[in-house]
N, C-alpha and C positions, 0 to 999 in steps of 0.2 A: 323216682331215680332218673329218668328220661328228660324232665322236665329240669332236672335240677344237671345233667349234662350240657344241655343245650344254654343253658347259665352260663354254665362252664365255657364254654364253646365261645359264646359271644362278648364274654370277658374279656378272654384272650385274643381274639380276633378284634378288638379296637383295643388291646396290649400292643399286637405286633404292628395296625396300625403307626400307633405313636409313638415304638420303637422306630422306624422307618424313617417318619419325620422328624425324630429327635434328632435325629444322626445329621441332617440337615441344616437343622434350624439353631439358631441364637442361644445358646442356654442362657448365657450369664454376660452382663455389660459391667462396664465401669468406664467412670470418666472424669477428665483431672478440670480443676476451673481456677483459674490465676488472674490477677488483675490485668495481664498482658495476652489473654488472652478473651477481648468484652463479649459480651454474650450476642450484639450486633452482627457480630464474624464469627463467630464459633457460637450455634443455638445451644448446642447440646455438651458445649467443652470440647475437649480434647477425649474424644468416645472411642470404646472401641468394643467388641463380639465377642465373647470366647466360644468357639463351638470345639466338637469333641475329636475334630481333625486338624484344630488351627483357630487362630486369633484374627478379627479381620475387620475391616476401618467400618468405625461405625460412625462417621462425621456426618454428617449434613451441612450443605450452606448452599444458598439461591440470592441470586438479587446483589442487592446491596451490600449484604453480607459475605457474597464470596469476592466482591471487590475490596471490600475491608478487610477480608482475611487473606488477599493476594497481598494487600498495600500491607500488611503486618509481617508478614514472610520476607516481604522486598525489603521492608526495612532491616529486618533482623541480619537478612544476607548480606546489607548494606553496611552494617554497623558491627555486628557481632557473628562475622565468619567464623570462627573459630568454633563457634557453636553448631554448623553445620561441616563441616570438613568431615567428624566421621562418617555421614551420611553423603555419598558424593553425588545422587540422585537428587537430593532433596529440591531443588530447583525444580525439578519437572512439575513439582505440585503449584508452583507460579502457575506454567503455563498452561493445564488441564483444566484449571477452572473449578465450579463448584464440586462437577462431581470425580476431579481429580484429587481434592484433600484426602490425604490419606494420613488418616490420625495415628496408624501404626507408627509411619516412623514418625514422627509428631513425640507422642510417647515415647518411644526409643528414646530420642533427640531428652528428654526428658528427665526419664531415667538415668540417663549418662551423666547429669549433674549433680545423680549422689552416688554415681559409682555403681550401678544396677548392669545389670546380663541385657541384650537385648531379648525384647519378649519372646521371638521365637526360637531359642533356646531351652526353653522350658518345657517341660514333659514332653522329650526327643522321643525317648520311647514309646510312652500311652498315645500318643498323638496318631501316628503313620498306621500302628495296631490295631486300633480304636474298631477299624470297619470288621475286623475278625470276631474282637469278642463282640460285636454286634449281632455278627453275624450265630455265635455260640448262644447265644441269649434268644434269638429268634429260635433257633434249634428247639431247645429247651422249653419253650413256651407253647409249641405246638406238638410239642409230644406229652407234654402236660395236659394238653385239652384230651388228649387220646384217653378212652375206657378200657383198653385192655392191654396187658402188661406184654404181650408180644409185640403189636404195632407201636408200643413206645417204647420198647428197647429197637426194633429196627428204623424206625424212625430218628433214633438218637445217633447210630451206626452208621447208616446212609448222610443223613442232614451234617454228623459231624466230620465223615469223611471228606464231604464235597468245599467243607467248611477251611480242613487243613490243607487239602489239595491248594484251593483257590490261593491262602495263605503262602503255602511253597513255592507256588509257578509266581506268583507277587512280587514277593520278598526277593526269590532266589532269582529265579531262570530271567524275570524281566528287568533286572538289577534295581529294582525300587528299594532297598535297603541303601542298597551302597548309596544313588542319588539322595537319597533322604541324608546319609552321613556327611555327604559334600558339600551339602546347601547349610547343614548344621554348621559344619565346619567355619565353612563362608561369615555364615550373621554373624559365630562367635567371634570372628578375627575382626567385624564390622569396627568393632571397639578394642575388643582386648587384643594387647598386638604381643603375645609370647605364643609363636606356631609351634614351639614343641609341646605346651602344656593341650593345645587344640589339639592339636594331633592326638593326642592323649584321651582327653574329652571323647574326640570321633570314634578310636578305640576301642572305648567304652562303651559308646553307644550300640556301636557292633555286635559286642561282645553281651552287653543286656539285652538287645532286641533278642538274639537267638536262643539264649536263655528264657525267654518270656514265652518264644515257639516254641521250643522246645516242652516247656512246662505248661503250655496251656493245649497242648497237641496230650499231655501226657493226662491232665484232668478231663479231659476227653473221654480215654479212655476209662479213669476212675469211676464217673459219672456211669457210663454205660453200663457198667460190671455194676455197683451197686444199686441201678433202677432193675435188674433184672434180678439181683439176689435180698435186698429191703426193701420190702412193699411200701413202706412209708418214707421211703426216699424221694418217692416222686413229688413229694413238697417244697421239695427246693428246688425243683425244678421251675416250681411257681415262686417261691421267694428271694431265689437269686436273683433274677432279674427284675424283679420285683424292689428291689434296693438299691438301684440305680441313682435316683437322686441324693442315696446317702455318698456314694462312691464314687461320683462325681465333688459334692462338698470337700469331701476328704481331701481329695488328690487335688482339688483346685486350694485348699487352703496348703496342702502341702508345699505346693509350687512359690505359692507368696511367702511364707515362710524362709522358705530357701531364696527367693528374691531377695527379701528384707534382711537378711540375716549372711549374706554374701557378697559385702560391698565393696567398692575395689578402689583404689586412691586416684582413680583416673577424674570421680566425681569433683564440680567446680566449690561443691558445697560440703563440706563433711557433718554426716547425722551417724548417730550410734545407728548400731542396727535396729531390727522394729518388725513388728508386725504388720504388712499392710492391711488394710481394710478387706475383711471377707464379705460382710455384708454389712449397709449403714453407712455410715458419712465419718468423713475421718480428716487427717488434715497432716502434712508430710511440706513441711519449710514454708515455703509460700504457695503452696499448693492444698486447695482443698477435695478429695477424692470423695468419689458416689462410688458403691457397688450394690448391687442389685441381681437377683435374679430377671431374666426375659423370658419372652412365650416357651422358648425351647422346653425351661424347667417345668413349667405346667404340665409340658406333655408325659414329662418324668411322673410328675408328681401324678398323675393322671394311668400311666402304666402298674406305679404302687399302691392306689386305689383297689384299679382293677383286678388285678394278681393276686392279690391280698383277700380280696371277696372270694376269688374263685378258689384260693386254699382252704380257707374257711369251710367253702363249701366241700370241697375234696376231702377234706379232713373229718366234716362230721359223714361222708360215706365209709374211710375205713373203720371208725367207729363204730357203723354200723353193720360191717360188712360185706357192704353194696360195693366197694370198688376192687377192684385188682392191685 
């Protein structure tokens, strides 16, 4: 039993490891490749990150290549303004150089040809949250390693007060909510230009985020009452978080979805709505699209290993017994 804790233990502790770095790291890429765009000047395409607080330029270019991809921009600016007018920044990527391309609005600019959101618009809410339930999921994983049914109900009590606290003085007291609705505001009007219907959107966003506190302050509480009243509750302790790369999948296919399927006449090109590509190669007018999982997912994929063993193992103790 000792021997088979310490399993436990060590599971979990490079669990919350690579919860940690997950939260940092690349989960998921994708990137568009077009014949105006040679692979000379743009190695990797038109790339970009998704991590689990934001989207964020995944380009590369050195040499040669970031002179080709200046003289390709210059041209564009040159010839076809109209294509850069929603983006009023977009020049600054001439002048930074290689590791000034920034594929973000690249994409955007892109987007906007079939009538697409710009990208950071998407998952307003899970985005700015994200470090909470991270922070809930860490909770939970190390009171899962705990043997006895006291120190992991106060452990859940503590861990998840400090959890909503941090949440509330965030959100509320440091106005991060409200900033977070203003910059929303802002990308969305980048292109679509009806500020009542944004104002609306921002609204919303408001009005879901506090919902989301509100009910995830509230499973908080859930959680705790039934680890101290069902002794076999404490297995989703390990397997909630343990599920991470499926619920990331979800909500990242959800968002393309709602991309594809929400397109607005503003674009130069009209396409039915569509699925974009979640994972594999796919092809959207004259554009050919990559998505892919990056390291980030490994480390998911690497946490639901882990967590997975150590319920296993947790599970054949209550079976036996042996655990609280």
């Amino acid at each position: 039993m000792e021997k088979q804790n310490k399993i436990v233990g060590g599971l979990t502790l490079i669990s919350l490891i690579c919860l940690v770095a997950a939260y940092f790291a690349p989960i998921w890429w994708v990137s568009l490749t077009a014949p105006n765009y040679p692979p000379d000047a743009f190695p990797d395409g038109i790339r970009i990150h998704f991590h689990f607080d934001g989207v964020y330029n995944g380009c590369k270019a050195a040499g040669k290549g970031t002179r080709m991809a200046n003289e390709i921009i210059q041209k564009d600016l040159a010839h076809d303004d109209e294509r850069y007018n929603p983006i009023t920044d977009a020049k600054k990527d001439v002048d930074k150089g290689a590791e000034g391309l920034d594929c973000v609005h690249e994409m955007n600019t892109i987007n906007h040809y079939v009538g697409m959101f710009p990208i950071a618009t998407g998952a307003p809410v899970e985005k700015p949250l994200a470090k909470f339930f991270f922070g809930f999921f860490a909770v939970m994983m190390i009171a899962f390693a705990l043997t006895k049914k006291k120190a992991r109900v106060m452990t859940l009590t503590v861990g998840f007060a400090v959890v909503a606290a941090w949440m509330l003085i965030d959100q509320f007291v440091m106005g991060h909510l409200a900033s977070h609705v203003e910059h929303y505001v802002q990308e969305a009007g980048t292109f679509f230009k009806e500020p009542d219907k944004i104002r609306i959107w921002g609204e919303n966003v408001t009005l879901y985020s506090k919902i989301v506190i509100v009910g995830l302050i509230v499973v908080m509480g859930v959680v705790i009452a039934a680890t101290a009243m069902i002794r076999s509750f404490q297995l989703l302790l390990a397997l909630v978080p343990a599920l991470l790369p499926l619920f990331f999948v979800i909500t990242y296919a959800g968002w393309l979805w709602f991309f594809g399927h929400n397109l607005h006449p503003w674009g130069a090109f009209t396409v039915k709505p569509f699925m974009p590509t979640v994972f594999g190669e796919g092809k959207v007018a004259q554009f050919s699209t990559f998505s892919y999982p990056y390291w980030g997912y490994g480390l998911l994929v690497i946490i639901f290993v882990c967590m997975m063993l150590a319920l296993l193992i947790r599970r054949k103790q209550l079976r036996e017994g042996g655990a609280e």
